[in-house]
N, C-alpha and C positions, 0 to 999 in steps of 0.2 A: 342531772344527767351529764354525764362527764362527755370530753368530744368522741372517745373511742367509744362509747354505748352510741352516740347518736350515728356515727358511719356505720356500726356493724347493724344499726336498726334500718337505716336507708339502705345499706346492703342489704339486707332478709326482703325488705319491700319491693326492692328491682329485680332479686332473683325469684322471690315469691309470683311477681308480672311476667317474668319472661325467664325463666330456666334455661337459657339458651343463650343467653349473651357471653360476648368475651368478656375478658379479666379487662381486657384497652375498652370496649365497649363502655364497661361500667367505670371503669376508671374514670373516662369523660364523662358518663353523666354524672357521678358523684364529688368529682371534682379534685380525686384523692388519686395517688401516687397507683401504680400496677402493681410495683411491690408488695404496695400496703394492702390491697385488694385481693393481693395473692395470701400473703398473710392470713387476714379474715377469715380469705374463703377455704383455707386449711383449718383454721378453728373453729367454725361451723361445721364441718363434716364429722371434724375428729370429736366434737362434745354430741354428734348424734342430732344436730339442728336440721341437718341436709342430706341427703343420700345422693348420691352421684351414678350416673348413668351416659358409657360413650356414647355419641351418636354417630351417625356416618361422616366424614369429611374431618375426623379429627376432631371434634366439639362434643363438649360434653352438657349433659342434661342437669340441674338441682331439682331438687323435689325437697319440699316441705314437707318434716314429720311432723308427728302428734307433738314431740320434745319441742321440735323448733317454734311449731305452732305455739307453744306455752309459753317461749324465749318471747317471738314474738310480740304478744300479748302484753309481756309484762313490760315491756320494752314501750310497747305501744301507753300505757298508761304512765308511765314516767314519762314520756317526751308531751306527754298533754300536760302532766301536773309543771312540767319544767317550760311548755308554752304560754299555758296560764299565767307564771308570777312574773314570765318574760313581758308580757301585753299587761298586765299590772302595773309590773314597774316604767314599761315606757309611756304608758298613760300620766304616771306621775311624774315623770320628768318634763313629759310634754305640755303640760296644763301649767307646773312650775315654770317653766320657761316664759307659754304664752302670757301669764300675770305680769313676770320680768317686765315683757316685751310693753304692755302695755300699763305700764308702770312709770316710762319712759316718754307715754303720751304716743306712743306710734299706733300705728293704723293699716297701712298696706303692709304686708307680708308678700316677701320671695320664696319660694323656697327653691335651693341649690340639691338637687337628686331628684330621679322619681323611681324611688323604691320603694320596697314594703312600710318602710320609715315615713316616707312621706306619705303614702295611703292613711296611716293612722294621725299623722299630722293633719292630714286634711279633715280626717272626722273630728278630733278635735279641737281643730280650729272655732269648729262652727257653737263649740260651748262657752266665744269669746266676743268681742267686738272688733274684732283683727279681722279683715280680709285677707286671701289670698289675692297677690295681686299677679302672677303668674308662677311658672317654673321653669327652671332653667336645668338641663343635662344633655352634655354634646353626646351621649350614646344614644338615645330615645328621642334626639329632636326630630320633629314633625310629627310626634304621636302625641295621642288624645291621654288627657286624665282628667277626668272628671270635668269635660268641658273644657279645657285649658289644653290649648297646642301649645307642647312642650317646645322650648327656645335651644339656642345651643349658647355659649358664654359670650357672643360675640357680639350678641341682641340680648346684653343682660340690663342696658341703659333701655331699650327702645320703649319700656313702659316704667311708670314711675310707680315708686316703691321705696319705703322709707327703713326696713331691714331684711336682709338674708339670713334665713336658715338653713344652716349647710343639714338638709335633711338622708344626709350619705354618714356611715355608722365608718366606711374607710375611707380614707385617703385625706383626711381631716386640713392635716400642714400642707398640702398641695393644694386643696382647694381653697384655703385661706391665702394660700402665694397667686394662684390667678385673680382673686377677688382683689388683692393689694393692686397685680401689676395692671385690675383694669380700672383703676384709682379711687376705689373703694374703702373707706377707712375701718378701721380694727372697730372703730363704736358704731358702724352700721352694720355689722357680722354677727349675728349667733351661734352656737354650737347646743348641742344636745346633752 
C-alpha cells in the first residue's frame, strides 16, 4: 500500500463517519495538507466513490456509494495485508534486537517513547529475560503503560537500567543527541 492509497483510505473512513466535515477539519485529523485533501476529495467524487450534497451554512454533505463502498473495501483489505507484514517484520526486528541486547549480558531495559512501537516492545519483551526497567517520553509523562509511570528525560538516571531503546520510529539523531548530552554513552543506546 503506497502513502497516497493509505490517505485516500483514511479519507473514505472519516468521510464515511462524518460526511459533514471540513477539508481543515480532516486535514487535522489526518494529519495531511488542505490542499492535498482537497485534491482527494475531488477524486473521489469525480471516479463516482462519493456523491456530494450542499447543506445549509455553506457545507457540504459525502455519501458513500455502491462504487466507493467497493474502493473501500479493497482498500480496506490491502492496509490489513500491508499491517500484517508491518507487525511481522517489527516483531523480527524486535526479538533480533532483544537476543542483541542480551547477548551483551544486560538485564534492565529502558525504553525511550511510548508509542505503538513500544506497546509491541513491551509484548515482546516478555518472550526474553530482559526486564523493562521503565519508560521515558517528555510528551506522555505521568501516564500509565502497562503499570509503568511514564518519566519525562530528566528522571532518565532516577531508576537503574543497563540499556535504552529508543522505541520512537522518528526523530532518531535527536534522541540519541539528549541521551549523549545527558552523559549516556553510544554502547548503552539501542535503536530499532
Amino acid at each position: 500500500m503506497d502513502k497516497q492509497d493509505l490517505h485516500i483510505f483514511r479519507l473514505m473512513g472519516e468521510l464515511d463517519k462524518d460526511g459533514t466535515s471540513s477539508q481543515r477539519e480532516l486535514s487535522h485529523r489526518l494529519n495531511i495538507s488542505v490542499g492535498l485533501v482537497n485534491t482527494f476529495l475531488k477524486r473521489l467524487v469525480n471516479k463516482g466513490y462519493f456523491k456530494v450534497k450542499t447543506m445549509p451554512k455553506n457545507r457540504l454533505k459525502y455519501f458513500l456509494t455502491p462504487e466507493g463502498l467497493a474502493r473501500k473495501s479493497r482498500l480496506t483489505a490491502e492496509y490489513l495485508r500491508y499491517s500484517i507484514t508491518f507487525y511481522g517484520d517489527i516483531k523480527q526486528l524486535l526479538i533480533s534486537k532483544f537476543n542483541e541486547i542480551e547477548s551483551k549480558q544486560k538485564k534492565r531495559i529502558l525504553f525511550l517513547g511510548a508509542g505503538e512501537v513500544a506497546e509491541l516492545a513491551y509484548l515482546y519483551l516478555h518472550l526474553t529475560t530482559l526486564e523493562l526497567a521503565g519508560l521515558v517520553d517528555d510528551q506522555k509523562t505521568g501516564t500509565n503503560f502497562f503499570g509503568f509511570v511514564i518519566k519525562g528525560m530528566e528522571s532518565i538516571n532516577d531508576t537503574p537500567w543497563d540499556m535504552v531503546l529508543l522505541t520512537r520510529l522518528d526523530q532518531t539523531e535527536e534522541s540519541i543527541e539528549k541521551l549523549r548530552q545527558a552523559g549516556i554513552g553510544l554502547d548503552r543506546i539501542a535503536t530499532i
